[in-house]
Structures are given as structure tokens and as C-alpha cells.
C-alpha positions as CSV (number, residue, x, y, z in Angstrom):
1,X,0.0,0.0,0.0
2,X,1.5,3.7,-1.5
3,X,0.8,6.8,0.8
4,X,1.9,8.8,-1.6
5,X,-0.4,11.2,-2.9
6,X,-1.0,13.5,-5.7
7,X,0.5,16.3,-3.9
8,X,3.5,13.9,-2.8
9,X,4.2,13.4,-6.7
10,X,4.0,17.2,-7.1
11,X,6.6,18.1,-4.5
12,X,9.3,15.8,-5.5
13,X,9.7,17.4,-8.8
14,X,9.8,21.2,-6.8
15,X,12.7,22.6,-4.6
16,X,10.9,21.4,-1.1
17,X,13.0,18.1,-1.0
18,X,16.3,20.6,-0.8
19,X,15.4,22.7,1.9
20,X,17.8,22.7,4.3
21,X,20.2,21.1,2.4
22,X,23.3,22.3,0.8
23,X,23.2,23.3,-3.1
24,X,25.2,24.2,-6.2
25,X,23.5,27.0,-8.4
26,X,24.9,27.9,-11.8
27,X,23.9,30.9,-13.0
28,X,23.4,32.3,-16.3
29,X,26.5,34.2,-16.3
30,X,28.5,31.7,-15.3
31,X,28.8,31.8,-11.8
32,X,28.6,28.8,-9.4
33,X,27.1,29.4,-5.8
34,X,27.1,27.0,-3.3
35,X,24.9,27.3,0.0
36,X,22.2,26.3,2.4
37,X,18.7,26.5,1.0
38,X,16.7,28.6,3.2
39,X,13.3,29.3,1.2
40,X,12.2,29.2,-2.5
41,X,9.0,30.3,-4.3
42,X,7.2,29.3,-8.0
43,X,9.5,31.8,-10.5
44,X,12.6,29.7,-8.6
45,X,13.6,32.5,-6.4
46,X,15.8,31.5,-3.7
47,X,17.2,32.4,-0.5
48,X,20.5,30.8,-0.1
49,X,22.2,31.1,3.7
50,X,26.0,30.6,4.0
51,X,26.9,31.2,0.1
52,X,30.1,31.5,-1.4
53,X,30.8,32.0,-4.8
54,X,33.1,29.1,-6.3
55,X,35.5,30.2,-8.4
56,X,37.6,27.2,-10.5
57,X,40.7,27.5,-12.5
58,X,41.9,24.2,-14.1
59,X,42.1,22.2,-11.5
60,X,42.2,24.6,-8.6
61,X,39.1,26.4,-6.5
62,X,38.9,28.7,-4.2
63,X,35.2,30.0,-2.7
64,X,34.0,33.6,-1.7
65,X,31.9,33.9,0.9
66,X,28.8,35.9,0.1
67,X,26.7,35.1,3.4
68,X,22.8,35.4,2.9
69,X,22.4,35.4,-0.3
70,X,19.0,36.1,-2.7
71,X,18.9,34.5,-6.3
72,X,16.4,35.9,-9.1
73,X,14.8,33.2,-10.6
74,X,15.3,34.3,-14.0
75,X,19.1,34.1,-13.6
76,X,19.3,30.1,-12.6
77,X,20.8,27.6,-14.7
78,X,20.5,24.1,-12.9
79,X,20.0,23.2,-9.4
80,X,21.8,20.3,-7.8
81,X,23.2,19.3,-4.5
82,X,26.0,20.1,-3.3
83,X,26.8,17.4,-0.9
84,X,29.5,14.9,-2.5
């Protein structure tokens, strides 16, 4: 027997199962930030706490810290997480 519901379909495909949970964001112009998912809305606006901007040359990285950090929708790329 499945307890899933309709709404349980809907949220795996949203942002809900990240919250609270650390994530890479690539951005349009390139930039990859790395932080704690905080809150999110429908247009993918999000609210990243801790961020740091990673920077990578060859095979070297180094990461900026940004602190509380607000992300336009518009300007995301791809969403994963950022745990290894």
C-alpha cells in the first residue's frame, strides 16, 4: 500500500526536497554558488544562507563567501546538490 499522494508526486519534482540542504546554483553568467537552501517560491527565487561563490581554474578552487544570499529566478541555470 503507497501513501503517496497527488500532492506527494508534485513536490518531489519542486525545490521542497532541498530545503535545508546544501546546493550548487549555476547561474546564467556563469557563476557557481554553493549554499544552504533557506526558502524558494514558483518563478525559482531563492534564498541561499551561508553562500560562497566558487570560483575554478583548471584544477584549482577557491570559494568567496557571500553570506545570505537572494537569487532571481530568471538568472538560474540548474540546481543540484551540493553534498559529495
Amino acid at each position: 500500500m503507497s501513501w503517496a499522494g497527488p500532492e506527494d508526486i508534485f513536490l518531489s519534482t519542486s525545490l521542497a526536497s532541498y530545503l535545508d540542504k546544501k546546493l550548487l546554483v549555476l547561474l546564467r553568467d556563469g557563476r557557481k554558488l554553493l549554499g544552504i537552501l533557506r526558502s524558494f517560491d514558483q518563478f525559482a527565487n531563492a534564498v541561499l544562507e551561508g553562500a560562497c561563490e566558487r570560483v575554478i581554474i583548471g584544477d584549482l578552487y577557491c570559494d568567496i563567501p557571500l553570506g545570505l544570499y537572494v537569487i532571481r529566478g530568471e538568472n538560474v541555470v540548474l540546481i543540484g546538490s551540493g553534498e559529495r
